[in-house]
C-alpha positions in Angstrom: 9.6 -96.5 152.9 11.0 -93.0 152.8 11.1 -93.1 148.6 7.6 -94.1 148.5 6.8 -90.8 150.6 9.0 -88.9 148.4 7.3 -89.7 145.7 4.0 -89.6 147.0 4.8 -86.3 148.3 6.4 -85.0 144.6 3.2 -86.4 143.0 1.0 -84.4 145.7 2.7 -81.2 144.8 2.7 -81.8 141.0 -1.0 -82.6 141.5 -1.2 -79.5 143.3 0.6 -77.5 141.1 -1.9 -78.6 137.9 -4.9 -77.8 139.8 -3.2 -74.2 140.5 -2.4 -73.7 137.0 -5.7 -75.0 135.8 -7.7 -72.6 138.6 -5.3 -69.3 137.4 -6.8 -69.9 133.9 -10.2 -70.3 134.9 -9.9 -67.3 137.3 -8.9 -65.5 134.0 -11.5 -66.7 131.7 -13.7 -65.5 134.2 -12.0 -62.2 134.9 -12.2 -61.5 131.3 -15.8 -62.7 130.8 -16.4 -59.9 134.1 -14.7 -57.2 131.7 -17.0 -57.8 128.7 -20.0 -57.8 130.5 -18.9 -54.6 132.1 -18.2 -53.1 128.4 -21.8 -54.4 127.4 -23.2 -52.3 130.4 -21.4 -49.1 129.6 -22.4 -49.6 126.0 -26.5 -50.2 127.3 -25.7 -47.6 129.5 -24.5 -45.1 127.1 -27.1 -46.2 124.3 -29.8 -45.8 126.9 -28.8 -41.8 127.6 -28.5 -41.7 124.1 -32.5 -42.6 123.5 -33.1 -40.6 125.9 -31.3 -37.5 124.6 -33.5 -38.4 121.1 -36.6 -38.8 122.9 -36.5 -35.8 124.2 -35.6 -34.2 121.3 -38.3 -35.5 119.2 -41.0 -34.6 121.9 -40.4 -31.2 122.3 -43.3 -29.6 122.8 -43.1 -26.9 120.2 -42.3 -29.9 117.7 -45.0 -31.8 118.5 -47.5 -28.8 118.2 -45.9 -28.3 114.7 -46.2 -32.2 113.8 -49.7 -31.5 114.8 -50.7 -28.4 113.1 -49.3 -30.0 109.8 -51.1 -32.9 109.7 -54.6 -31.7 111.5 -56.4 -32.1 108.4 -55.4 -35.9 108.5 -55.4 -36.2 112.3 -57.9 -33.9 113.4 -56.2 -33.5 116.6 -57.4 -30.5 118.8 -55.7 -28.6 121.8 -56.6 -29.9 125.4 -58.8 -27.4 127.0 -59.3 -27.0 130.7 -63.0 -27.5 129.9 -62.1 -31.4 128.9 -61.4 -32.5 132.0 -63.8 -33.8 134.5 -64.0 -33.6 138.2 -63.5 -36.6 141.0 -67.4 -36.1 141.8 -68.4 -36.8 137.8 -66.3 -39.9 137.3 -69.2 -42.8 137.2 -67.7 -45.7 139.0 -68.8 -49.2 138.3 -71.1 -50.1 141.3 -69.7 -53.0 143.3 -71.0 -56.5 142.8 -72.8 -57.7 145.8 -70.7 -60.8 146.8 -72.6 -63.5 149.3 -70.0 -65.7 151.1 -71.5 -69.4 151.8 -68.6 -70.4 154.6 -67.3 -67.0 156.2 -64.0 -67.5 158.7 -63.1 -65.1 161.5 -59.6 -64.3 162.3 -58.1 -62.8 164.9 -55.7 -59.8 164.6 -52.4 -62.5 164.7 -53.4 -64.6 162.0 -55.5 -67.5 164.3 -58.3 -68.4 164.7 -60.9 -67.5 166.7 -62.9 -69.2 169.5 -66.3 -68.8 167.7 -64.9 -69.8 164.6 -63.5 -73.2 165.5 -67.1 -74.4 167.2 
């Protein structure tokens, strides 16, 4: 009787033992798989301050207005002038579609309803 717990027992801790050595790997993998993605973010990262650094390069103002002034003839872009600009009171808003509601609900304030509405 006391072998067959021995040897219960050895196989218990060798079965252990593989399923340790098996999870350490995985833990790696995964460790390592944690790194790259963590390289690919600083390289985004440092890409994306990079675009930046070139977007803001190419849209200087003073660059722009000489993009501009070189190619007018082709664009026919003009300067924005105060005068362009309209005020709030000028703006014509779309007038609001007059909307007739068949079956109209009441609610209360806390989402039920009301008395009048459930008669």
């Amino acid at each position: 009787m006391r072998s067959i717990f021995y040897v219960l027992s050895a196989l218990a801790v060798m079965g252990l033992a593989f399923w340790a050595y098996s999870e350490n790997y995985a833990t790696r993998e995964a460790l390592g798989e944690v790194d790259d993605l963590r390289a690919q973010i600083a390289q985004g990262r440092e890409s994306l301050s990079v675009l930046r650094a070139e977007y803001a390069y190419l849209s200087r103002p003073e660059r722009l207005q000489t993009l501009a002034d070189m190619n007018f003839d082709r664009l026919g872009l003009l300067p924005l002038l105060p005068e362009q600009f309209a005020t709030i009171d000028q703006i014509a808003y779309p007038a609001a579609a007059d909307t007739i509601l068949l079956d109209p609900i009441e609610v209360s304030s806390d989402g039920m309803l009301t008395e009048e509405a459930t008669e």
